[in-house]
C-alpha positions as CSV (number, residue, x, y, z in Angstrom):
1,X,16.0,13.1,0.4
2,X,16.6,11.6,3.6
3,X,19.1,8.5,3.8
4,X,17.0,5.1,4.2
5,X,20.3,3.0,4.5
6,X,19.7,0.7,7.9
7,X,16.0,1.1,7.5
8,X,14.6,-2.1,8.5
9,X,10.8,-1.5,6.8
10,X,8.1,-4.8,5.9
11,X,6.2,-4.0,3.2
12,X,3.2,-6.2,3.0
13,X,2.0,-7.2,-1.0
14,X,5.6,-6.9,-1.9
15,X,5.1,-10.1,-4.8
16,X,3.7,-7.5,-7.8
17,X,2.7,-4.3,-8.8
18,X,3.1,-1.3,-7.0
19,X,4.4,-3.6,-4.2
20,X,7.6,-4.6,-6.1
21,X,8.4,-1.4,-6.8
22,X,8.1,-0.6,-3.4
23,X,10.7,-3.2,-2.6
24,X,13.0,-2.8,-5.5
25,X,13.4,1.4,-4.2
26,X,13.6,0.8,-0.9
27,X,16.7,-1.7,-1.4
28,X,18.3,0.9,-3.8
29,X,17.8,3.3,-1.3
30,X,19.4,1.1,1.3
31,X,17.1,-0.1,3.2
32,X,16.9,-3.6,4.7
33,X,13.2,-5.0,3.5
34,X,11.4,-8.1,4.0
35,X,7.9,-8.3,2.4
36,X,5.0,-10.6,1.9
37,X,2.6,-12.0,-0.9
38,X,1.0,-14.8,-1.9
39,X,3.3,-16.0,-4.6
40,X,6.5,-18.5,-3.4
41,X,7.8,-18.1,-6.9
42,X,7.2,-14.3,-7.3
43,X,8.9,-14.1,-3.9
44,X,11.8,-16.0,-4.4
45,X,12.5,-14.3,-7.3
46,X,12.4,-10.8,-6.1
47,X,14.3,-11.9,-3.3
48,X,17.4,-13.0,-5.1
49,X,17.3,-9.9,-6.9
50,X,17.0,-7.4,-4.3
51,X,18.3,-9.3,-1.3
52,X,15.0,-8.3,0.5
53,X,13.8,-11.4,2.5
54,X,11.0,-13.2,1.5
55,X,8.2,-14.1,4.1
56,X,5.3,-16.1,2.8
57,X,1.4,-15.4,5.1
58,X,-2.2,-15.5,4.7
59,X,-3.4,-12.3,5.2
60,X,-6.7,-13.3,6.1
61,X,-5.1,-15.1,9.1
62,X,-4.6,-13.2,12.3
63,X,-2.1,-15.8,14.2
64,X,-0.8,-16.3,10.6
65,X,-0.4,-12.3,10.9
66,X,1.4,-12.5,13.6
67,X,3.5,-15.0,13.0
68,X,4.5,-13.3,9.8
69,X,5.6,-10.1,11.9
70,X,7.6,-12.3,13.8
71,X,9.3,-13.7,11.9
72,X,10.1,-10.3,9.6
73,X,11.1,-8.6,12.7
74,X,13.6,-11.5,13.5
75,X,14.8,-11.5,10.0
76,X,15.1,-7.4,10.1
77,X,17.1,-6.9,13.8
78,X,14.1,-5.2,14.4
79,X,11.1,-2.8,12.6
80,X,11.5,1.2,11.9
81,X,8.9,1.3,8.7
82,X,5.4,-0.8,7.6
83,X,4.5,-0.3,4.1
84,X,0.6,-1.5,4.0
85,X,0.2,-2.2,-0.1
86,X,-1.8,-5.8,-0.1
87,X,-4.8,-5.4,-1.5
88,X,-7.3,-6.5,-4.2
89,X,-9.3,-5.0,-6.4
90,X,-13.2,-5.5,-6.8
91,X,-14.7,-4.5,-10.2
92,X,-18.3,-4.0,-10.3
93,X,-20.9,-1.3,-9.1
94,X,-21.8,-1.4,-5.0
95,X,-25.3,-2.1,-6.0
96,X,-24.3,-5.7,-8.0
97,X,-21.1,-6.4,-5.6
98,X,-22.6,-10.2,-3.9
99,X,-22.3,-11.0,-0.1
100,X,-18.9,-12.9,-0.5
101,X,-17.6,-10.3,-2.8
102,X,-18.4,-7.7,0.3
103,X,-16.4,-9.6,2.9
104,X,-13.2,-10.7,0.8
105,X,-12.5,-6.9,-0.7
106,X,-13.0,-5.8,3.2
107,X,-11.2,-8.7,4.7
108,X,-8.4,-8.2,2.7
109,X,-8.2,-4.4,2.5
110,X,-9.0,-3.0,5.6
111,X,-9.2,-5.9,8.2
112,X,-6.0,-7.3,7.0
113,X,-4.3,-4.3,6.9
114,X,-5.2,-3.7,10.9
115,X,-4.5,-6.9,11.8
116,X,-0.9,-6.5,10.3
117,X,-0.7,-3.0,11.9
118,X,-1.5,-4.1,15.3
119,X,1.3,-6.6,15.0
120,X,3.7,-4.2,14.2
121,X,3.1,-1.3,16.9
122,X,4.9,-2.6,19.9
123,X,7.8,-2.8,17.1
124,X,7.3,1.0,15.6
125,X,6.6,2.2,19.4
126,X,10.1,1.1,20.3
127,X,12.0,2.4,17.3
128,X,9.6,5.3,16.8
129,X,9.3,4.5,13.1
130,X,6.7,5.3,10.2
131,X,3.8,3.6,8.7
132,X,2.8,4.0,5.3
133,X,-0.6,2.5,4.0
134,X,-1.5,1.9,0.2
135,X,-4.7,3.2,-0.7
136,X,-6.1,4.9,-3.8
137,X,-6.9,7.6,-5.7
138,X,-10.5,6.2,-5.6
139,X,-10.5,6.9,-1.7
140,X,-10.9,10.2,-2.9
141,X,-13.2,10.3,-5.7
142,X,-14.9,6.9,-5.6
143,X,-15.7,5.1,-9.2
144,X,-19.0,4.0,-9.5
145,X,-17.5,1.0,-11.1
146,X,-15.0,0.2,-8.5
147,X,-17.7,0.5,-6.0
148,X,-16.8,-1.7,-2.8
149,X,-13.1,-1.3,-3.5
150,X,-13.5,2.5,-2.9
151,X,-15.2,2.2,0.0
152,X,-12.6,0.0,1.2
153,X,-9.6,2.3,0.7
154,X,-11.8,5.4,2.0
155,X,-11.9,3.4,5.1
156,X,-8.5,2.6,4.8
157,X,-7.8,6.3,4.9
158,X,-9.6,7.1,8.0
159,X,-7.9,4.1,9.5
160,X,-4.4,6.0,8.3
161,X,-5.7,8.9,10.2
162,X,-6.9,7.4,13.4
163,X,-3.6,5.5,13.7
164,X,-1.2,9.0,13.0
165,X,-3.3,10.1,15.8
166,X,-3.4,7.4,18.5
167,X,0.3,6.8,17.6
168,X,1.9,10.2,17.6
169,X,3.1,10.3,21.4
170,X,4.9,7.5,20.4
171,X,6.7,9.0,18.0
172,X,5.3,6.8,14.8
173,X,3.8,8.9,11.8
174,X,1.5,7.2,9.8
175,X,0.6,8.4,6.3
176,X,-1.1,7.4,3.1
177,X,-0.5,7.1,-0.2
178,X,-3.0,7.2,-2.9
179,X,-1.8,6.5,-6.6
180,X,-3.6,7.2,-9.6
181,X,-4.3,4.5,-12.5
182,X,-0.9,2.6,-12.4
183,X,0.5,0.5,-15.1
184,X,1.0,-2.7,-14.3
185,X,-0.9,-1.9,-11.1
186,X,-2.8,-4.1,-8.9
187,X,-3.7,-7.4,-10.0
188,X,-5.7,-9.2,-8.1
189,X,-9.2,-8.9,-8.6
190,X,-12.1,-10.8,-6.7
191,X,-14.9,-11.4,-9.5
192,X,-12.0,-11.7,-12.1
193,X,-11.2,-10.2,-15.3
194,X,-9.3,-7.2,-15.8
195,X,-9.3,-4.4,-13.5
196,X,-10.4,-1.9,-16.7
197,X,-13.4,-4.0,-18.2
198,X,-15.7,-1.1,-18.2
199,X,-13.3,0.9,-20.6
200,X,-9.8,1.9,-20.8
201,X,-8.0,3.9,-18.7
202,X,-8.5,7.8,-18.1
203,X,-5.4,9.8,-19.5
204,X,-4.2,12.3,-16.3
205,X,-3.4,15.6,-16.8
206,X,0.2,15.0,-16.6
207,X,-0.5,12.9,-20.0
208,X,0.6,8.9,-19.1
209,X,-0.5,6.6,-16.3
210,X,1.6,6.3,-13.0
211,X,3.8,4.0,-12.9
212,X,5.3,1.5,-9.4
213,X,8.3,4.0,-9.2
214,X,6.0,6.8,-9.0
215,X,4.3,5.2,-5.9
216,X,7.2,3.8,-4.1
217,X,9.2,7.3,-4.3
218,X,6.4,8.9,-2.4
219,X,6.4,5.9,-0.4
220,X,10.3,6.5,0.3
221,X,9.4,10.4,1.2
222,X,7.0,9.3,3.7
223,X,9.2,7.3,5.4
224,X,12.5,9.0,5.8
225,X,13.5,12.0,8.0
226,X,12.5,14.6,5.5
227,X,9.2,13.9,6.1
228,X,9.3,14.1,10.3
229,X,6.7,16.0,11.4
230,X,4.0,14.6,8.2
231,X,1.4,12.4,9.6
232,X,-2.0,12.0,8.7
233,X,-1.3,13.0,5.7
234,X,-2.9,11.7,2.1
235,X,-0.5,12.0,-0.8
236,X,-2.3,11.7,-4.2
237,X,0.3,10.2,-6.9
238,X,-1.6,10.3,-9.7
239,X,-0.6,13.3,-12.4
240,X,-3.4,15.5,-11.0
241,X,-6.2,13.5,-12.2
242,X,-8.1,14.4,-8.9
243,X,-7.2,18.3,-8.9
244,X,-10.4,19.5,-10.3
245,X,-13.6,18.2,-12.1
246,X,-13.1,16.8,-15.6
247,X,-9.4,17.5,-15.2
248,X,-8.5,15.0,-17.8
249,X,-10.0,16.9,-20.6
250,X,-7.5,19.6,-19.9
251,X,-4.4,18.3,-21.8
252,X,-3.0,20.6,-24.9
């Protein structure tokens, strides 16, 4: 794969989950990261382990937003990659999913993601970098029981799309990733409880559940030169659960 070393990238939701991982490969792969999330402690932590710098924002801010870019593109010498994997989760059906419920899973996973975007372009125009946004395997095959949250990431996806296209004669590719169920996945949740109340987890074909590394290798891909002329693109990490119909009954 293409070398990442010098790679300045912010990677937004960096404090847990697939966003650590993100943050952890990246540095291994020689990149220079600074990353958000709600969690000082979380933060300084992964900080001091990876070197990555640590920048604490509301996400449901704009001038905090911008702020935040600021100050990451200072700490950075500048921006080549924006890694879009904040997020929470909403577990219920769209039908029971209350007023407030509707405006924090949007707010926080498709107008956030924008705002933080439209930050970053004058930054990406200049270096003609990548963007890679977080979404889901659910922004593909909604779950019934995940009902807002998959229509937040579908949107999410056509955001990815209108972006790779708006940005391209700049010279910035935009792509998404989608992962599968993910062990110790996303963990914030908006009506609380665990993200898999309504039963466990669905076995993929490929026989265990993704894991952070799976998601932040594609995440890797996506950004470095082997990738050059991808964008628009939708990568599904998630063992081919979303290959065919039922695909999870197929395992030997």
């Amino acid at each position: 794969m293409g070398s990442l070393v010098g790679l300045r990238v912010l990677v937004t939701g960096g404090t847990s989950g697939i966003g650590s991982g993100i943050v952890e490969h990246l540095r291994a792969e020689g990149a220079s990261v600074a990353f958000t999330g709600r969690s000082h402690r979380r933060g300084s932590t992964l900080g001091q382990a990876t070197g990555a710098a640590f920048v604490a924002a509301d996400l449901s801010d704009s001038a905090a937003i911008r702020d935040m870019v600021e100050e990451a593109v200072d700490s950075l010498g500048g921006l080549d990659g924006l890694v879009l994997s904040a997020g929470v989760l909403h577990r219920a059906r769209l039908s029971e999913t209350s007023d407030d419920e509707w405006d924090k899973i949007i707010d926080l996973n498709v107008v956030a993601p924008f705002l933080v975007t439209r930050a970053c372009l004058r930054h990406l125009h200049a270096s003609g970098g990548a963007i890679v946004t977080i979404a889901s395997g659910t922004a593909l095959w909604p779950e019934m029981e995940l009902g807002a949250y998959s229509v937040s990431k579908r949107a999410l996806l056509s955001m990815t799309q209108m972006l790779a296209v708006e940005s391209a004669h700049h010279g910035v590719r935009v792509n998404a990733v989608c992962p599968g169920d993910t062990a110790a996945g996303m963990s914030a949740l908006v009506n609380g409880g665990g993200p898999r109340d309504h039963g466990p987890p669905v076995m993929p074909p490929a026989g265990r559940l993704a894991t952070p590394a799976d998601a932040a290798s594609a995440v890797a891909f996506l950004l470095s030169p082997d990738s050059a002329f991808c964008s628009g693109a939708v990568l599904a990490v998630d063992g081919a659960m979303r290959a065919a119909l039922r695909a999870h009954r197929v395992r030997g």
